[in-house]
VMD Tcl script that builds the backbone (N, CA, C; Angstrom):
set m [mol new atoms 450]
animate dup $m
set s [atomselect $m all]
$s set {name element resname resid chain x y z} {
  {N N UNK 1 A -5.702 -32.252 -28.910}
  {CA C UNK 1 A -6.617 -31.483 -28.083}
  {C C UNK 1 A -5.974 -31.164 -26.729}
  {N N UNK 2 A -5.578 -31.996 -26.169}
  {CA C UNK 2 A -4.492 -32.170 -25.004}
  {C C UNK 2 A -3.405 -31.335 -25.054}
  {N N UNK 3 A -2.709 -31.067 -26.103}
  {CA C UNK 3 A -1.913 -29.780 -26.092}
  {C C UNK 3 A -2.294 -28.843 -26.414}
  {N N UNK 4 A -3.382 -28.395 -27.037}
  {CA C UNK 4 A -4.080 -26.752 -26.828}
  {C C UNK 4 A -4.806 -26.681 -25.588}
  {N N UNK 5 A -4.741 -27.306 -25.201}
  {CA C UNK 5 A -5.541 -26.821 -23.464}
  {C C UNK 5 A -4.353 -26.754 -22.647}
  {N N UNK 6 A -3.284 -26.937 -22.815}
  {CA C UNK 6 A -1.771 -27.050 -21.944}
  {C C UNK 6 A -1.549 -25.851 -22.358}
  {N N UNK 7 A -1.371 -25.633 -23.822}
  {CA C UNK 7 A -0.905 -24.226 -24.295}
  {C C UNK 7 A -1.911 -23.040 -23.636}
  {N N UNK 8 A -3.191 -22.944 -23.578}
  {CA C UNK 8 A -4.126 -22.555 -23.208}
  {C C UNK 8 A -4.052 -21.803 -21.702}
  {N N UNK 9 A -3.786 -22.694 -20.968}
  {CA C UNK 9 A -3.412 -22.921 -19.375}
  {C C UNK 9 A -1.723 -22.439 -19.219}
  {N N UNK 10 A -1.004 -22.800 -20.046}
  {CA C UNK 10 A 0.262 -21.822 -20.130}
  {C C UNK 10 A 0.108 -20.505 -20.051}
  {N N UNK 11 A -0.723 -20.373 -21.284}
  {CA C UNK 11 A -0.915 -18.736 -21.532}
  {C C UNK 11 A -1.759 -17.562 -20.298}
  {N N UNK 12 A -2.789 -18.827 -19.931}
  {CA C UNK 12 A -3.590 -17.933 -18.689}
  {C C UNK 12 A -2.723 -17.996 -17.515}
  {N N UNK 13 A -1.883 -18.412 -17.015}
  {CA C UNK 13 A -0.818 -17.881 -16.064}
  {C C UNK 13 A 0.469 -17.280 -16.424}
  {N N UNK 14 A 0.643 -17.569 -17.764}
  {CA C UNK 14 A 1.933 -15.853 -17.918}
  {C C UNK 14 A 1.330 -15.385 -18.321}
  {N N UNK 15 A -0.287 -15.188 -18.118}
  {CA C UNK 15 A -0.880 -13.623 -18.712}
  {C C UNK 15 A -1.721 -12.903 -17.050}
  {N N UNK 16 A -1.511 -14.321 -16.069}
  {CA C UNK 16 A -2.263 -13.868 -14.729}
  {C C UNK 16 A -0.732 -12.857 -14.334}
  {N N UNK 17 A 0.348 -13.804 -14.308}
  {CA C UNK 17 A 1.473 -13.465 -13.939}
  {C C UNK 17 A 1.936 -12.359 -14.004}
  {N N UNK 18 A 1.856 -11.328 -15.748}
  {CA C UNK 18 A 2.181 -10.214 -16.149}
  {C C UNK 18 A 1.080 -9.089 -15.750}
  {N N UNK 19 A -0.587 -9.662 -15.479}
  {CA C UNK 19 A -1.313 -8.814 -15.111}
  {C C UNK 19 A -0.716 -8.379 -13.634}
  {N N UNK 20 A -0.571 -8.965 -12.795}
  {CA C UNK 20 A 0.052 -9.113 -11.174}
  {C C UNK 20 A 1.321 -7.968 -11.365}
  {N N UNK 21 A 2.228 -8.614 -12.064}
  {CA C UNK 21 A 3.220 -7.723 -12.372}
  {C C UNK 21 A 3.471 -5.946 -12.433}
  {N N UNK 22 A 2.074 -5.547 -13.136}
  {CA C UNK 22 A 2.267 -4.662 -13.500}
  {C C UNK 22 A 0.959 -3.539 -12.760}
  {N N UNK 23 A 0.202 -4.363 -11.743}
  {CA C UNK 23 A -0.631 -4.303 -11.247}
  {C C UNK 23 A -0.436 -3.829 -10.102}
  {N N UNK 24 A 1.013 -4.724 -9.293}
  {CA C UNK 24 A 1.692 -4.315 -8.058}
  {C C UNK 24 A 2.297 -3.549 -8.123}
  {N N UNK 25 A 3.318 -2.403 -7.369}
  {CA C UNK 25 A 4.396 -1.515 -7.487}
  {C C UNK 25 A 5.429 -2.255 -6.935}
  {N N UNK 26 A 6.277 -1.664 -7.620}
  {CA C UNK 26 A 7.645 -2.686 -7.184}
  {C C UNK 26 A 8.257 -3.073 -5.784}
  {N N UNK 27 A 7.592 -1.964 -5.381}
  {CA C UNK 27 A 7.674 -2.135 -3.671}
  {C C UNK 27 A 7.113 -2.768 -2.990}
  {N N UNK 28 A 5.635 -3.345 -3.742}
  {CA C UNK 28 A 4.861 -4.389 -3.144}
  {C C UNK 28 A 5.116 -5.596 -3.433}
  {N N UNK 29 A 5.469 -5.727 -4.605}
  {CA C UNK 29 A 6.373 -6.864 -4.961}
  {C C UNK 29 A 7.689 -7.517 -4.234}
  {N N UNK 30 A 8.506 -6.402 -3.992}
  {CA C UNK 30 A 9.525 -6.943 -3.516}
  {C C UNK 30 A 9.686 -6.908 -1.338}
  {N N UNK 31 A 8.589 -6.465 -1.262}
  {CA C UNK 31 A 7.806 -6.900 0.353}
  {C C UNK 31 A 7.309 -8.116 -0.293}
  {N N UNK 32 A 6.104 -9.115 -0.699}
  {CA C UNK 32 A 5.562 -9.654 -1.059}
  {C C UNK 32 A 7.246 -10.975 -0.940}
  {N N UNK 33 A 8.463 -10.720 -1.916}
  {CA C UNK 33 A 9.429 -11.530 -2.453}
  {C C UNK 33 A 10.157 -11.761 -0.924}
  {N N UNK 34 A 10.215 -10.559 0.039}
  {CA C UNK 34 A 11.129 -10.924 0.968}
  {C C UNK 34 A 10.309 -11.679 2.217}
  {N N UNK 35 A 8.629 -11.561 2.133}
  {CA C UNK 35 A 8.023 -12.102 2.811}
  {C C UNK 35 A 8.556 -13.737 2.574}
  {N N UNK 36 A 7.887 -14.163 1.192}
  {CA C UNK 36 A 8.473 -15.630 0.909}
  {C C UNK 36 A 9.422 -15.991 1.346}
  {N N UNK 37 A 11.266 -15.244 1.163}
  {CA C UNK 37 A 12.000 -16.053 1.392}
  {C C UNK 37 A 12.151 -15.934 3.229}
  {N N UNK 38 A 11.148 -15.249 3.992}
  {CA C UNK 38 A 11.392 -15.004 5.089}
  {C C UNK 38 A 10.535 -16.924 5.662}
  {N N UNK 39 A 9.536 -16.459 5.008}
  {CA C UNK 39 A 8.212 -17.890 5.536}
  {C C UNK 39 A 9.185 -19.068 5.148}
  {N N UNK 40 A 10.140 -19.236 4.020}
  {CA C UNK 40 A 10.581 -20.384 3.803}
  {C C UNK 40 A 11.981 -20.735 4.880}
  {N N UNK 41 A 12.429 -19.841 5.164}
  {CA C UNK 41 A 13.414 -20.017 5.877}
  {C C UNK 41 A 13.618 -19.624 7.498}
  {N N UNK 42 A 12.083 -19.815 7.851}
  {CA C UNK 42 A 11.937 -20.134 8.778}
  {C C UNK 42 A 11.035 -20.450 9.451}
  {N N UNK 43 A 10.917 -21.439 11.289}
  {CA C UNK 43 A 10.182 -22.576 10.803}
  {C C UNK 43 A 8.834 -21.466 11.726}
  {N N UNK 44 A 8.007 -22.742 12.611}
  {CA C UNK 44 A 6.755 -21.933 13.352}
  {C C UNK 44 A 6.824 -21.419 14.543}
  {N N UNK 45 A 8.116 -21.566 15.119}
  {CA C UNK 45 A 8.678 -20.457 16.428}
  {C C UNK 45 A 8.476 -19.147 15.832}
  {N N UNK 46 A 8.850 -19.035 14.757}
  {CA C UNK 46 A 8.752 -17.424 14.487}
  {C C UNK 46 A 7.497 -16.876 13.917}
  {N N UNK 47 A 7.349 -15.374 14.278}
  {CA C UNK 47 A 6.269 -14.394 13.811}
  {C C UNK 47 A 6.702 -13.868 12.429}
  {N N UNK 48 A 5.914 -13.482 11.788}
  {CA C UNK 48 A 6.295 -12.953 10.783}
  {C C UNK 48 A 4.412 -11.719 10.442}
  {N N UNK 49 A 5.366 -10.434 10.980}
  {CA C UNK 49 A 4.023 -9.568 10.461}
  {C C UNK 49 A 4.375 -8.538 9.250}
  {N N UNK 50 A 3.567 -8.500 8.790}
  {CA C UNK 50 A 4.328 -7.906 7.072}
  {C C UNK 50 A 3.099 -6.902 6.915}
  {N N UNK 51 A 3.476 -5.568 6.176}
  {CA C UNK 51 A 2.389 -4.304 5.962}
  {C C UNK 51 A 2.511 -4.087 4.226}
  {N N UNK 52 A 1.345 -4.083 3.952}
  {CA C UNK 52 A 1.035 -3.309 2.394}
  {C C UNK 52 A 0.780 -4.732 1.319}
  {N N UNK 53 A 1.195 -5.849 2.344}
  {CA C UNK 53 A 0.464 -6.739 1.178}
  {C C UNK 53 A 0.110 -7.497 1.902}
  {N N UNK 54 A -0.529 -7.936 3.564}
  {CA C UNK 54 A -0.844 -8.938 4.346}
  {C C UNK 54 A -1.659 -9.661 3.721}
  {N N UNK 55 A -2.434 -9.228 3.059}
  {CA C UNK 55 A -4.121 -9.866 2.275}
  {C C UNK 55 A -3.943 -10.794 1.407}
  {N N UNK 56 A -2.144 -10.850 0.753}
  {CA C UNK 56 A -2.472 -11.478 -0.176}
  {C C UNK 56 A -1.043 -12.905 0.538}
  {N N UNK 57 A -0.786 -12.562 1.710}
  {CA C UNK 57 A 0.421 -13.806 2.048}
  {C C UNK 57 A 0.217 -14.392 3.561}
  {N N UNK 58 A 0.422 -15.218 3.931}
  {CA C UNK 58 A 0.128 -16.529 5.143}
  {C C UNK 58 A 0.947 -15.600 6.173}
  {N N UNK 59 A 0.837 -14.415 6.767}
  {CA C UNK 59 A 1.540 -14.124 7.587}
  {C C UNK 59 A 0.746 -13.820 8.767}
  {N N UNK 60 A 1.512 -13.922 10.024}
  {CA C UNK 60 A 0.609 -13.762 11.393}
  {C C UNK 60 A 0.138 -12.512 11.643}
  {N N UNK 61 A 0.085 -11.707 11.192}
  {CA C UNK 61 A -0.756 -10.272 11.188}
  {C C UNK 61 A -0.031 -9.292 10.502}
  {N N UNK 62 A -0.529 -8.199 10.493}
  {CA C UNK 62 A -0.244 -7.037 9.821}
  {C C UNK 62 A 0.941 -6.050 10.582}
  {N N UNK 63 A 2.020 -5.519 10.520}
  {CA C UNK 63 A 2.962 -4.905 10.848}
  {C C UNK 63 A 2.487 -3.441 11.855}
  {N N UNK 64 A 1.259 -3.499 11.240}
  {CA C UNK 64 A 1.138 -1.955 12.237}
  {C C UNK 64 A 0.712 -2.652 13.638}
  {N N UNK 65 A 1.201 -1.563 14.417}
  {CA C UNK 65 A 0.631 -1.824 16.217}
  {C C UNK 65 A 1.713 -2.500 16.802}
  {N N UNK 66 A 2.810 -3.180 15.837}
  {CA C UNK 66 A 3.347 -4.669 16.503}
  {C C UNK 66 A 4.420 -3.805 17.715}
  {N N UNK 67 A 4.807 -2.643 16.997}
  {CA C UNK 67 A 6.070 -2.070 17.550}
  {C C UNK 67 A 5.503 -0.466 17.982}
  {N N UNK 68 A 6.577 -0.618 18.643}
  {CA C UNK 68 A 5.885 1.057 19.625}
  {C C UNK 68 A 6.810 2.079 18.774}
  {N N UNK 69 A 6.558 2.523 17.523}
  {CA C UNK 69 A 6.968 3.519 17.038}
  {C C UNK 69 A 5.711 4.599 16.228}
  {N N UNK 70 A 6.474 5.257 15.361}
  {CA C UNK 70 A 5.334 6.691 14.503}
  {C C UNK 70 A 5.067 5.569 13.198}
  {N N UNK 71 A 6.364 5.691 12.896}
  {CA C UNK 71 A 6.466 4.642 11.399}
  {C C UNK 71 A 5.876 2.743 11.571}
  {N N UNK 72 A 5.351 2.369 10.680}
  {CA C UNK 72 A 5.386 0.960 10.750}
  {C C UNK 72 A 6.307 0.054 9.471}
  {N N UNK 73 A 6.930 -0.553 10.289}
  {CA C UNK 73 A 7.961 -1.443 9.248}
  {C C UNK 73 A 7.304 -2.330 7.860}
  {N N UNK 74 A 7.905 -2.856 6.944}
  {CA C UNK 74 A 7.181 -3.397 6.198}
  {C C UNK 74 A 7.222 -4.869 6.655}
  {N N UNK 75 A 8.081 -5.416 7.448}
  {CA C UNK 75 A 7.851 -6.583 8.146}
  {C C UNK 75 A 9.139 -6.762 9.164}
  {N N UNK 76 A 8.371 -7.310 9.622}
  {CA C UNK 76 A 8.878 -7.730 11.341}
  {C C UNK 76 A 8.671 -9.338 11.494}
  {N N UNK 77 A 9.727 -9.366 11.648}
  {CA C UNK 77 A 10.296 -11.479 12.210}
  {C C UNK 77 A 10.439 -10.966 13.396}
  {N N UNK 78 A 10.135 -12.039 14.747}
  {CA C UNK 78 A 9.916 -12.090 16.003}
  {C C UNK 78 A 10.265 -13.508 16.384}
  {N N UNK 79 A 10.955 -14.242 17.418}
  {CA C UNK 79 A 10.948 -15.417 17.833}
  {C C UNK 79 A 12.469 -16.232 17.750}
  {N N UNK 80 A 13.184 -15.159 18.134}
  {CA C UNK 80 A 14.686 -15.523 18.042}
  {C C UNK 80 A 15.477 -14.871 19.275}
  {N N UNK 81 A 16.421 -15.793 19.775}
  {CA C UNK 81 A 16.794 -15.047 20.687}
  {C C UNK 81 A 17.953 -13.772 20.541}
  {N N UNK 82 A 17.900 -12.179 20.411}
  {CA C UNK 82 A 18.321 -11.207 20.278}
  {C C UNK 82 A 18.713 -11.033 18.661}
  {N N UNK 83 A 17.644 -12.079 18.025}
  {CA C UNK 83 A 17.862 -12.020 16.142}
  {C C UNK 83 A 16.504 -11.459 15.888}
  {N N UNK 84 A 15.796 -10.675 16.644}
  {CA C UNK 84 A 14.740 -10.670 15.253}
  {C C UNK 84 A 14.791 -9.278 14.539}
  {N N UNK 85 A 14.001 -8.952 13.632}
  {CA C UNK 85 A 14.572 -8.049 12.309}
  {C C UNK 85 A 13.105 -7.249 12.837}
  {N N UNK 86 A 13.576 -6.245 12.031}
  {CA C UNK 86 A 12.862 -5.331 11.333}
  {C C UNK 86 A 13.542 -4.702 9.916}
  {N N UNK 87 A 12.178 -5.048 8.783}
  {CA C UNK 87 A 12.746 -4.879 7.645}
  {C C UNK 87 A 12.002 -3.503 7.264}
  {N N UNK 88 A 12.858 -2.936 6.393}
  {CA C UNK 88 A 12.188 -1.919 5.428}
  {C C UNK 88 A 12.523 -1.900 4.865}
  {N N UNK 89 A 11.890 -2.266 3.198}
  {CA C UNK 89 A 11.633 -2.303 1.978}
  {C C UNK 89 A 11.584 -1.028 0.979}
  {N N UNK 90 A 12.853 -0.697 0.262}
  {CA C UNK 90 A 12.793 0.649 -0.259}
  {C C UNK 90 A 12.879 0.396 -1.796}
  {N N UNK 91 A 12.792 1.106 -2.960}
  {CA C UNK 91 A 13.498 0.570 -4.054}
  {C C UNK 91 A 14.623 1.798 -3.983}
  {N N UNK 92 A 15.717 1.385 -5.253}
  {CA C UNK 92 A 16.084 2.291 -5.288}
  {C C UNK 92 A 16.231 3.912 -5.544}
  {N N UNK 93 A 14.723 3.906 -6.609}
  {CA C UNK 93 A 14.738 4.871 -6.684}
  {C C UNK 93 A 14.025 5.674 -5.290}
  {N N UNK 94 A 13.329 4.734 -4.722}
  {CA C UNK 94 A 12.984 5.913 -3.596}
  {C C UNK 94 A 13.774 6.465 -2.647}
  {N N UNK 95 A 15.329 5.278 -2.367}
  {CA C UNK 95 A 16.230 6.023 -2.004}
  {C C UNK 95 A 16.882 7.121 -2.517}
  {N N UNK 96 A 16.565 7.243 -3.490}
  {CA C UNK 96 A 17.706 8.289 -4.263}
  {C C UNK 96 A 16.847 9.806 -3.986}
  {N N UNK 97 A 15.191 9.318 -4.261}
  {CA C UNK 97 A 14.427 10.259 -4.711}
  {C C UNK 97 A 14.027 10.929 -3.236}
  {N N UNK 98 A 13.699 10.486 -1.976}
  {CA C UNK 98 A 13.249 10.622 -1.305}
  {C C UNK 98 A 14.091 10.239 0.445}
  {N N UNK 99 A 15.279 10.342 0.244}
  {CA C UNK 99 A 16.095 9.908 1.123}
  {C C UNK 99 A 16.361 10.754 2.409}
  {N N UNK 100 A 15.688 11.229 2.899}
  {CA C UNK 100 A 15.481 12.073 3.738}
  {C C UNK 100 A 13.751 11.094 4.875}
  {N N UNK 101 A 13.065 10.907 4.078}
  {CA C UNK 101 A 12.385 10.403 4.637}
  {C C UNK 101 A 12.391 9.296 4.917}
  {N N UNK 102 A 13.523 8.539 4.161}
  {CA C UNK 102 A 13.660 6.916 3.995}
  {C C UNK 102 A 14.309 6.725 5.561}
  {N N UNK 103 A 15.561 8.146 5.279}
  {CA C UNK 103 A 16.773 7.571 6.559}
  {C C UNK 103 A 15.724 7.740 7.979}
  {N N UNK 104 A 14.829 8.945 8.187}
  {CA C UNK 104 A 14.177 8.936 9.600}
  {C C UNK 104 A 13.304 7.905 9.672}
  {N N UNK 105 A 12.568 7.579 8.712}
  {CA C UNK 105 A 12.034 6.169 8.963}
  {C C UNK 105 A 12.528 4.718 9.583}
  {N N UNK 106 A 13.932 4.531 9.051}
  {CA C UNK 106 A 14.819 3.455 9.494}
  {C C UNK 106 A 15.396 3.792 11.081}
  {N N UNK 107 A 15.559 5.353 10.869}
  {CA C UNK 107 A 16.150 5.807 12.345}
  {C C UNK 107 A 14.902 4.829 13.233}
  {N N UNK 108 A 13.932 5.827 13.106}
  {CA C UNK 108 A 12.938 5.407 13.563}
  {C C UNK 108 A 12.413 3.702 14.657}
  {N N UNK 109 A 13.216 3.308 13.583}
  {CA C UNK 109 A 12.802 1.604 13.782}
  {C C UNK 109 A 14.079 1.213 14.813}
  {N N UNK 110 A 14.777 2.043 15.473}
  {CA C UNK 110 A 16.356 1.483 16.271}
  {C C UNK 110 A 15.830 1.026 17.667}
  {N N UNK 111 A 15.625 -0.106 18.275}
  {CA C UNK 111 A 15.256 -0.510 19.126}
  {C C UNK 111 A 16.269 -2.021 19.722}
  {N N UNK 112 A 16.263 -2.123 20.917}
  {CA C UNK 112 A 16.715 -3.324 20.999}
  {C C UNK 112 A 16.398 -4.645 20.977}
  {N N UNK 113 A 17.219 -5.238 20.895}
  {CA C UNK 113 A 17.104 -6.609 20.585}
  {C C UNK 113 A 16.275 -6.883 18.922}
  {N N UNK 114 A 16.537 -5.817 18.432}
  {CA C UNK 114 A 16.395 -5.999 16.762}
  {C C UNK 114 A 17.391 -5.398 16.060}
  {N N UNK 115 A 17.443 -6.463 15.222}
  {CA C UNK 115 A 18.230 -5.895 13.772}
  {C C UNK 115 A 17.655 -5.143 12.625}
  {N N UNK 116 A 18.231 -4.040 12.048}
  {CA C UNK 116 A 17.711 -2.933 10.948}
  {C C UNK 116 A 18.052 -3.785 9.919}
  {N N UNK 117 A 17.230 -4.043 8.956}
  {CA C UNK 117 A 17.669 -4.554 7.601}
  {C C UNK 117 A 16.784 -3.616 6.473}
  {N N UNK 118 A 17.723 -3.246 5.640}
  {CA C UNK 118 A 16.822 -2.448 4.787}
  {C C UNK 118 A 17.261 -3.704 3.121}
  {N N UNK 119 A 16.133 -3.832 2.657}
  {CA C UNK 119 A 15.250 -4.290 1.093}
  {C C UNK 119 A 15.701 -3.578 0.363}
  {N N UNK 120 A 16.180 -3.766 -0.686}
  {CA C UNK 120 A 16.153 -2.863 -1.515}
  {C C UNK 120 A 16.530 -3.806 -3.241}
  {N N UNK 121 A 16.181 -3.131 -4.251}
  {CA C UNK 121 A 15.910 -3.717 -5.436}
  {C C UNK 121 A 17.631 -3.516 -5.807}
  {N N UNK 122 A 18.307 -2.947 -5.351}
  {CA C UNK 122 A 19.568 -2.427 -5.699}
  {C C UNK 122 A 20.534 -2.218 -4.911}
  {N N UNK 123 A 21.006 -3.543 -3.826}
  {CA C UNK 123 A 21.808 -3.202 -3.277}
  {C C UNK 123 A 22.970 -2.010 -2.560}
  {N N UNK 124 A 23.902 -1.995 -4.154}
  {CA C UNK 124 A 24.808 -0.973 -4.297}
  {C C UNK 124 A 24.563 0.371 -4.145}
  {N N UNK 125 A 23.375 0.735 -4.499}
  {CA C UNK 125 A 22.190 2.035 -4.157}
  {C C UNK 125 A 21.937 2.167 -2.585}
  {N N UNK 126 A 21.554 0.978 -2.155}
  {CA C UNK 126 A 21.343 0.781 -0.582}
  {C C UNK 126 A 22.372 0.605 0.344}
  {N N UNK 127 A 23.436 0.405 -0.233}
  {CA C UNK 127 A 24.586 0.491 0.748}
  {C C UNK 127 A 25.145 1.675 0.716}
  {N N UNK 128 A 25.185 2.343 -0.462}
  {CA C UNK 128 A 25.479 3.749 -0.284}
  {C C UNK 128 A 24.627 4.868 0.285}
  {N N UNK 129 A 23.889 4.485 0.468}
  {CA C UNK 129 A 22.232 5.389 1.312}
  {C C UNK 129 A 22.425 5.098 2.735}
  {N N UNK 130 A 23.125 3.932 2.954}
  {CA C UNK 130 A 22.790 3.943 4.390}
  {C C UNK 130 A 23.935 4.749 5.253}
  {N N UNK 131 A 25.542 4.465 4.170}
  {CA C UNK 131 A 26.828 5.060 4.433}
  {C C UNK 131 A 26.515 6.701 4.451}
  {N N UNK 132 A 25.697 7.092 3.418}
  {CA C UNK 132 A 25.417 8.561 3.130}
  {C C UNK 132 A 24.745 9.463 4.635}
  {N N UNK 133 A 24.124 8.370 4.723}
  {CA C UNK 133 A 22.977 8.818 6.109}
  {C C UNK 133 A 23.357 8.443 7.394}
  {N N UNK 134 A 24.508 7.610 7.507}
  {CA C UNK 134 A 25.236 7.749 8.937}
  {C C UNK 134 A 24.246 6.135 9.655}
  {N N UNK 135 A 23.809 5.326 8.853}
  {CA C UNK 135 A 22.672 4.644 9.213}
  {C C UNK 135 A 23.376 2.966 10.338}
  {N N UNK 136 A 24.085 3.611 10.983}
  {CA C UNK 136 A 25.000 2.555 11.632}
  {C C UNK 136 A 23.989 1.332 12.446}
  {N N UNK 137 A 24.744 0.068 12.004}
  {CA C UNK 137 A 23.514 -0.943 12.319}
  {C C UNK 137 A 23.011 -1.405 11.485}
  {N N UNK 138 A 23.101 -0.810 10.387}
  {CA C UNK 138 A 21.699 -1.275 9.206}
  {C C UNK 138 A 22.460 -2.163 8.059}
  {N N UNK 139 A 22.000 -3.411 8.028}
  {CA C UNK 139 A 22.224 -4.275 7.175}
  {C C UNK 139 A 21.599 -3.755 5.801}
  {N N UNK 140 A 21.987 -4.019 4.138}
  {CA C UNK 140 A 21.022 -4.286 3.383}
  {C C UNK 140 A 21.691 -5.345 2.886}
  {N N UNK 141 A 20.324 -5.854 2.229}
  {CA C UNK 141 A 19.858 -7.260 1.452}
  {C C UNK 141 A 19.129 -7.189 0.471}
  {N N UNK 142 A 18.732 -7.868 -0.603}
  {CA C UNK 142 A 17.532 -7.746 -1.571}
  {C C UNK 142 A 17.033 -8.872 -0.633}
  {N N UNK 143 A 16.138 -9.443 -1.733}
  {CA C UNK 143 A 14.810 -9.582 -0.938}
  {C C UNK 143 A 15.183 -11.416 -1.156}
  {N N UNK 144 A 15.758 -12.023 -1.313}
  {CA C UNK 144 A 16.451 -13.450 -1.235}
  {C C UNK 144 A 17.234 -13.623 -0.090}
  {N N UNK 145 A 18.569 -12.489 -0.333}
  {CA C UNK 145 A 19.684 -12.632 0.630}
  {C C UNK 145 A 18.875 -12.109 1.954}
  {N N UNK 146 A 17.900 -11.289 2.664}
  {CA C UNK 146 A 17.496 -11.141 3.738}
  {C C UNK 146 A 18.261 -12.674 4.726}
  {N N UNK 147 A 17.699 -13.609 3.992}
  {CA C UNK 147 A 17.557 -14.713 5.041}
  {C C UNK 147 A 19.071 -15.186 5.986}
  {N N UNK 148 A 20.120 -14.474 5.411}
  {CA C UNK 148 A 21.080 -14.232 5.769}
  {C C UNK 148 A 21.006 -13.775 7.326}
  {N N UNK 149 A 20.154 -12.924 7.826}
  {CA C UNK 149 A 20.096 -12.279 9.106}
  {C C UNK 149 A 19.004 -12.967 9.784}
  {N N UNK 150 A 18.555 -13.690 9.303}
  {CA C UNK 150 A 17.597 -14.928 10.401}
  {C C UNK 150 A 18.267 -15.434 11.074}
}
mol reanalyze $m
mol bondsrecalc $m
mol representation Tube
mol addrep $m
C-alpha cells in the first residue's frame, strides 16, 4: 500500500512539474532559473528585483521603477560595491528573431556602476548577438553560470 501512494505522489509531481513546464514560456522559465541561482549565491546584503515572474519567487520587489530607464530589466542584483548587474533574459530565438529590439533594450540598460549581463538559453547565439550589435560591456551567461558576475 505504501508503495502505491509513493508511486502516486511520484506521479503528481512529474505531472505538476510537466504541467508548469509547458504552462511557462521559456523565457519565464529561464528568468524564474537565473533568479534561483542568483538567491542561492548570494547572501542578505543583496537586492534582488526580478520582472515577469515576481509572484511566484522570494524576491525583494518587482524590477519595474527600480531603475530610471523606458525598458525594465528582467532582474536587477543591487548591494555590491561597483558589482551589481542588470540582467536581461532573451532566448535564442528571440535573438535571432527580433534583434533589433533586443540590442536597444540592453543599450538601454548602460548605466554606471552596473554590469550588462544578458540570459540566454544558448550562449553561442548570445555571444554572437552581442558581437553582431556592437554590444560592448555585455557579458552573456545562461542562467547557472550568471553567478559568475556576482
Amino acid at each position: 500500500m505504501a508503495k502505491k501512494a509513493l508511486l502516486g505522489l511520484a506521479a503528481l509531481v512529474g505531472g505538476s512539474a510537466l504541467y508548469d513546464r509547458y504552462r511557462t514560456s521559456l523565457h519565464d522559465r529561464v528568468v524564474k532559473q537565473t533568479f534561483n541561482t542568483v538567491d542561492r549565491h548570494t547572501d542578505e546584503s543583496a537586492s534582488i528585483y526580478v520582472d515577469h515572474v515576481d509572484d511566484e519567487v522570494d524576491a525583494d520587489g518587482n524590477a519595474q521603477g527600480v531603475l530610471d530607464t523606458a525598458q525594465v530589466p528582467d532582474l536587477i542584483v543591487e548591494g555590491f560595491d561597483n558589482k551589481n548587474l542588470i540582467v536581461e533574459v532573451d532566448t535564442a530565438e528571440a535573438l535571432e528573431d527580433d534583434l533589433v529590439d533586443c540590442a536597444a533594450q540592453i543599450r538601454d540598460f548602460a548605466m554606471p556602476g552596473y554590469k550588462r549581463v544578458l540570459v540566454t538559453d544558448d550562449t553561442v547565439v548570445g555571444e554572437k548577438f552581442v558581437d553582431e550589435q556592437g554590444l560592448d560591456g555585455v557579458a552573456v551567461a545562461t542562467s547557472s553560470s550568471v553567478r559568475q558576475y556576482l
